[in-house]
C-alpha positions in Angstrom: 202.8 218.0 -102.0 201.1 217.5 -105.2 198.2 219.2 -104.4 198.0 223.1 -103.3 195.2 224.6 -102.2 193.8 227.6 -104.4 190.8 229.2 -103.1 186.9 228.6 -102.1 183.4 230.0 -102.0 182.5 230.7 -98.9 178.9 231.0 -99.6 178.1 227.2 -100.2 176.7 225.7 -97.5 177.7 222.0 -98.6 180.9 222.6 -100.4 182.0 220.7 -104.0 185.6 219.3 -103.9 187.5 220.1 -107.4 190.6 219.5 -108.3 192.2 220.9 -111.4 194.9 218.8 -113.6 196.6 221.0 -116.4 198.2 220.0 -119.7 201.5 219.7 -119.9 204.0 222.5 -119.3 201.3 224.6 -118.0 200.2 225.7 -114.6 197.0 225.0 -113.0 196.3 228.3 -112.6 195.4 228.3 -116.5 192.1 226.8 -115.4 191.6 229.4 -113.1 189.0 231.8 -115.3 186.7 228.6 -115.1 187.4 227.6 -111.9 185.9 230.4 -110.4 182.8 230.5 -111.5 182.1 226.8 -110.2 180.8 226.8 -106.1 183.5 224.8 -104.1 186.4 223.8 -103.1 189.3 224.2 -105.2 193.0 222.6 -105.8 195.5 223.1 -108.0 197.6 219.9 -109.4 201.0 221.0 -109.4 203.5 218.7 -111.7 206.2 216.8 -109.5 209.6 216.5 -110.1 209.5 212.0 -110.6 210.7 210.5 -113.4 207.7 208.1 -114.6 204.5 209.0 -115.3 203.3 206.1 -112.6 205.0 207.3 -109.8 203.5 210.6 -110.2 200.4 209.4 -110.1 201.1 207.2 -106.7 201.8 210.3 -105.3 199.1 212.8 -106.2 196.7 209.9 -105.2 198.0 210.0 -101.5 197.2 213.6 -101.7 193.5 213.7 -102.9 190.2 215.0 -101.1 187.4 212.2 -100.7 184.7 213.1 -103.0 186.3 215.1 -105.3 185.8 216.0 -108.6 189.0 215.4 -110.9 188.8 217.6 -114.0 192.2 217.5 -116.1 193.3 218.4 -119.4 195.2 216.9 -121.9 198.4 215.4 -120.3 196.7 216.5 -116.5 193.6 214.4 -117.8 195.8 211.3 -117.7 196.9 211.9 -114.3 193.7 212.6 -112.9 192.4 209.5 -114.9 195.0 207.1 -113.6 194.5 208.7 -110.1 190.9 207.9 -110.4 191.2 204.2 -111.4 193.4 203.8 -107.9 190.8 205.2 -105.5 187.0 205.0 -104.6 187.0 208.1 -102.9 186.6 210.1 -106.0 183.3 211.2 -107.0 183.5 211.6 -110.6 186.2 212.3 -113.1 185.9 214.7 -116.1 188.8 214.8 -118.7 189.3 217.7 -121.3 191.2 216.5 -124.8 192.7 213.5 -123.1 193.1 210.5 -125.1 192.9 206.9 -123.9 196.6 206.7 -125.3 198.1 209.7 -126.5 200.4 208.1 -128.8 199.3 205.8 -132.1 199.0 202.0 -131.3 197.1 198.8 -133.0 194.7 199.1 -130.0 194.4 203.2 -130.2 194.8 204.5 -134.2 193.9 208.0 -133.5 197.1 208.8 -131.6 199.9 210.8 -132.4 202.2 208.8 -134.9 205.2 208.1 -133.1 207.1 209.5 -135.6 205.9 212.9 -134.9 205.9 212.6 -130.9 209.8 211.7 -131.3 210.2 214.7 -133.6 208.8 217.1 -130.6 210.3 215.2 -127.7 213.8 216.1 -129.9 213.0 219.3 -131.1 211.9 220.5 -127.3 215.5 219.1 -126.6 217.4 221.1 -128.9 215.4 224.2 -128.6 213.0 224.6 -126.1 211.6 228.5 -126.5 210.7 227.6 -130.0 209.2 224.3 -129.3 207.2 225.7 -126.8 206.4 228.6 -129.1 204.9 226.8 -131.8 202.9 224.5 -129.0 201.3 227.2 -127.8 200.2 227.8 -131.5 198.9 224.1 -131.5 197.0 224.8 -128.7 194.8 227.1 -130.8 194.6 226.0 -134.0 191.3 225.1 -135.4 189.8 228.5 -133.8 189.0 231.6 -135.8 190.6 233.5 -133.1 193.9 231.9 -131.7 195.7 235.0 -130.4 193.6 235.7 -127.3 193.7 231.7 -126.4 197.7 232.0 -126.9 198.2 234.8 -125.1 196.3 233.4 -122.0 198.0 230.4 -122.5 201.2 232.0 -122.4 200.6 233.8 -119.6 200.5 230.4 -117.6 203.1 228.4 -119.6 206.0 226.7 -117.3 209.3 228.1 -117.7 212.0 224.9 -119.7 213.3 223.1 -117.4 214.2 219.3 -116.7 211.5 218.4 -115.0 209.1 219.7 -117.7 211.5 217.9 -120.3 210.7 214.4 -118.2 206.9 215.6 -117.9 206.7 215.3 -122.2 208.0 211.9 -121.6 204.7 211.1 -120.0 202.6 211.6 -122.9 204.1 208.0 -123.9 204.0 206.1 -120.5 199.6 205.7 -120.1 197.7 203.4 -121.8 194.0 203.0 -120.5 192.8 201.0 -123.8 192.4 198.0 -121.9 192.0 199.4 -118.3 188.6 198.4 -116.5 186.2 201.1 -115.8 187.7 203.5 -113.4 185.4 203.2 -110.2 183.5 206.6 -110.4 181.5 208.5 -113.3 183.3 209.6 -116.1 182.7 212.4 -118.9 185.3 213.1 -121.4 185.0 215.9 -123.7 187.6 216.5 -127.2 187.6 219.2 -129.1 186.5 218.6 -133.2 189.6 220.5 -134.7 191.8 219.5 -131.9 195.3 219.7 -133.7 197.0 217.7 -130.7 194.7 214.7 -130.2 192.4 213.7 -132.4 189.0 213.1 -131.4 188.0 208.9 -131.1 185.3 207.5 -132.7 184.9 205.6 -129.5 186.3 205.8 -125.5 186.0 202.7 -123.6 186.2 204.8 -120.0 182.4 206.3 -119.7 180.7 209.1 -121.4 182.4 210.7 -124.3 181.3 214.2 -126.2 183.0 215.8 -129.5 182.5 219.7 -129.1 181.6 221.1 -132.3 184.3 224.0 -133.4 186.6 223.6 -130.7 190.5 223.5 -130.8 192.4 221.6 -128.3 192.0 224.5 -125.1 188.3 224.3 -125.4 187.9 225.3 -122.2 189.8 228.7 -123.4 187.9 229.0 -126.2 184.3 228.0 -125.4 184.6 228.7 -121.0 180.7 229.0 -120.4 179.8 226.0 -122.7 182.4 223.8 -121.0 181.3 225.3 -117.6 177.6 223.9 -118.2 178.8 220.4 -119.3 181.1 220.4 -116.1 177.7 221.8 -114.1 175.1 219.5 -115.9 177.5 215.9 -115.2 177.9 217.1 -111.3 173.7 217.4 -110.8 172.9 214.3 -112.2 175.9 212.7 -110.0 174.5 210.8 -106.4 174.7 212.5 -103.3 
């Protein structure tokens, strides 16, 4: 299944459904740190082994809690963001560093030029360990202090294999530029020196906030801050 249950607080009377969505070729757990310190329910997103980036998403949505909160970053963002426009039973939707389109079209000009997405897709073929190396690096650039962010992030990054290799392939299969409104509220948060995806000067799917001094694991680098946004959207949300 999809979805695997991580863990609760038992002290909330009237319990908060989240589940968490991570970036690619990471595991959920890498959300964990934050995740704790939010009262609820939780669930981890774990990637499955399909080939397309839509029939992952038909999957996960069979697999969903009603009235949960989606929260997903980067690649998981799009998942959770494509799940969320294919149900009403979600109650709101909250995106970390997850672009519209993650790739450079006439309808999206701050994606990734295509150019340099084929260049990673081929270099993650030919050697892995170093690709993976160097994203990890990517992941932290624009902070003043990347080693701690990288070595969390390593802690939690997936192992090469195929299906991870198929999973990059999904950075170029979603396209939400001209989606309709997903059916629940919607805050989506980028980081200003994100060195993955860049951050828009517009987002057609709800709410949208640039964090000031974040790289593109803000929720590594700046956990309490992030925890409050995440805290701050859910109040003002209808019972």
């Amino acid at each position: 299944m999809p979805l695997e249950y991580a863990f609760s607080h038992d002290e909330t009377p009237s319990q908060q459904v989240w589940v968490w969505f991570p970036g690619w070729g990471f595991e959920a757990e890498v959300f964990a740190p934050l995740a704790h310190t939010l009262p609820g329910k939780h669930y981890w997103y774990r990637w499955s082994d399909h080939e397309a980036f839509d029939d992952a998403v038909e999957a996960v949505v069979q697999d969903i809690p009603a009235n949960a909160i989606l929260v997903g970053w980067s690649l998981g963002g799009a998942i959770a963001e494509a799940a969320a426009h294919k149900t009403r039973s979600i109650q709101a939707l909250i995106t970390l560093a997850t672009a519209p389109k993650f790739c450079r079209s006439k309808q999206w000009p701050y994606g990734m030029p295509a150019k340099r997405f084929e260049g990673f897709v081929s270099n993650y073929a030919s050697n892995p360990k170093r690709t993976m190396m160097r994203f990890l690096a990517l992941n932290a650039q624009g902070t003043e202090s990347p080693k701690s962010i990288i070595r969390l992030l390593d802690h939690h990054q997936l192992d090469h294999s195929d299906a991870v290799a198929r999973h990059l392939n999904w950075l170029d299969q979603y396209d939400f530029t001209r989606s309709p409104k997903a059916p629940c509220q919607c805050l989506h948060l980028f980081a200003e020196h994100d060195a993955l995806v860049a951050p828009p000067h517009s987002h057609g799917q709800g709410r949208y906030e640039i964090i000031p001094g974040t790289c593109h694991a803000l929720f590594i680098q700046q956990p309490e801050f992030i925890r409050s946004q995440l805290i701050s959207f859910c109040e003002d949300q209808p019972a």
